[in-house]
N, C-alpha and C positions, 0 to 999 in steps of 0.2 A: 515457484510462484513469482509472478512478475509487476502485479498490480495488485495492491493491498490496499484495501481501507485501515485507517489508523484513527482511534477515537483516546485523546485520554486528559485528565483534567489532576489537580495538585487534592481535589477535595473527593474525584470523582466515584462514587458509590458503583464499580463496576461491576460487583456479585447481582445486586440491587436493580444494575442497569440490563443485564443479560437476560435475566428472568424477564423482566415485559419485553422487552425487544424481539426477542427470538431471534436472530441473524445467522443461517447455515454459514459454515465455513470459518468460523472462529477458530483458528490456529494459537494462539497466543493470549495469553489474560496475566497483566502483573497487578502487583499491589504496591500502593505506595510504601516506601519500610521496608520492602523484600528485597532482599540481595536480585543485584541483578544477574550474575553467573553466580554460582557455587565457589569457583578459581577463581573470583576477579571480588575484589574489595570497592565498598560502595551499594547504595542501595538505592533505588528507583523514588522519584523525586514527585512523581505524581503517579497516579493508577491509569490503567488504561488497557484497552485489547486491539486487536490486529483480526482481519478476516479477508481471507484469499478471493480476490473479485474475476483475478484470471490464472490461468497458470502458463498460459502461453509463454514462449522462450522469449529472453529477453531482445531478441532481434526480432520479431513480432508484434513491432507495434500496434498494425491493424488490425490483429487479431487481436490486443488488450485492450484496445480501443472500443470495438465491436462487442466483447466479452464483458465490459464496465457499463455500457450504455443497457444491453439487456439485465444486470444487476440491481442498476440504478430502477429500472421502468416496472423489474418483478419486486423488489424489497423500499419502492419509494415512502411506504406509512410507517416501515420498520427503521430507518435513515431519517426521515423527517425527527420523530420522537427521540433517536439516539441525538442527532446531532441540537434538541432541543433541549435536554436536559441541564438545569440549570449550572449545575457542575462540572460540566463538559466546559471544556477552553479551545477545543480545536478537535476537530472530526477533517480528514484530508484522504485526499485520493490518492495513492503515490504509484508511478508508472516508471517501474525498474528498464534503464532502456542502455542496451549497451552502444558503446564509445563505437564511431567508426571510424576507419581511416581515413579522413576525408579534413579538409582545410576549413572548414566550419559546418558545427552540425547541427541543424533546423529538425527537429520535428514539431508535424501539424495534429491539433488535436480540434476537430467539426465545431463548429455553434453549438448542436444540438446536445452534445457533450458538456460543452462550459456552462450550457443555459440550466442543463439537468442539474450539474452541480450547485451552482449558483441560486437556485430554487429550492434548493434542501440545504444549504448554506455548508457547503461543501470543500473544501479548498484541493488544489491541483497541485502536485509533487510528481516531479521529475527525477530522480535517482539515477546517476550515468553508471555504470560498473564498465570496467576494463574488460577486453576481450581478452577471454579465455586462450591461454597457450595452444589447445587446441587448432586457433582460427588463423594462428600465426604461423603452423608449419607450411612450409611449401610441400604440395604435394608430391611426393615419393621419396623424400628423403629427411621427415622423420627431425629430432630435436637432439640438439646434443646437451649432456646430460653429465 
């Protein structure tokens, strides 16, 4: 998954919030208090859930792009009330986009995108991930190891 919507707030009633909402695709739901890994010490500092808007690969831009904007326009009443919820601090769009080899790197995201967000009071997140060791071998001779 490469474009996630992320909602979460320090007070936010996420059980509470899920039920009216209804939003497909909800991958993730913590609670504030709850360990965040099992292995790892520390607990989650506000509550909050995550739901997959594309799963397009991360070199896909257009296609997450494209995939978010028909999200936005099918679940807009269900996003209005999440992101209006008085205990919510931050509802964001976030678009996983991997690193290229390149001397500085621009991605474009349309008007009709920023406006959609912007009108459901939305915020935009960019996330770079490194390209995968995969992308790096030259073709026919493989990684050494």
């Amino acid at each position: 998954m490469s474009c996630v919507l992320r909602a979460a707030g320090t007070d936010f009633d996420v059980d509470g919030s899920i039920a009216r909402v209804q939003l497909p695709d909800i991958f993730r739901i913590y609670r504030k208090g709850t360990r965040n890994r099992p292995s790892q010490p520390g607990s989650h500092e506000a509550s909050g859930l995550n739901v997959v808007v594309s799963d397009a690969e991360f070199t896909e831009v257009d296609r997450q792009i494209e995939e978010a904007l028909h999200y936005l326009k099918v679940h807009t009443d269900a996003l209005r009330l999440l992101a209006g919820f008085p205990r919510v601090l931050g509802v964001v769009l976030d678009f996983g986009i991997e690193d290229r080899d390149v001397g500085a790197q621009a991605d474009y995201f349309p008007p009709d995108l920023l406006r959609a967000l912007g009108d459901l009071n939305i915020g935009l997140v960019v996330s770079r991930y490194p390209r995968s060791a995969e992308d790096d071998e030259v073709s026919g001779q493989g990684t050494l190891a």
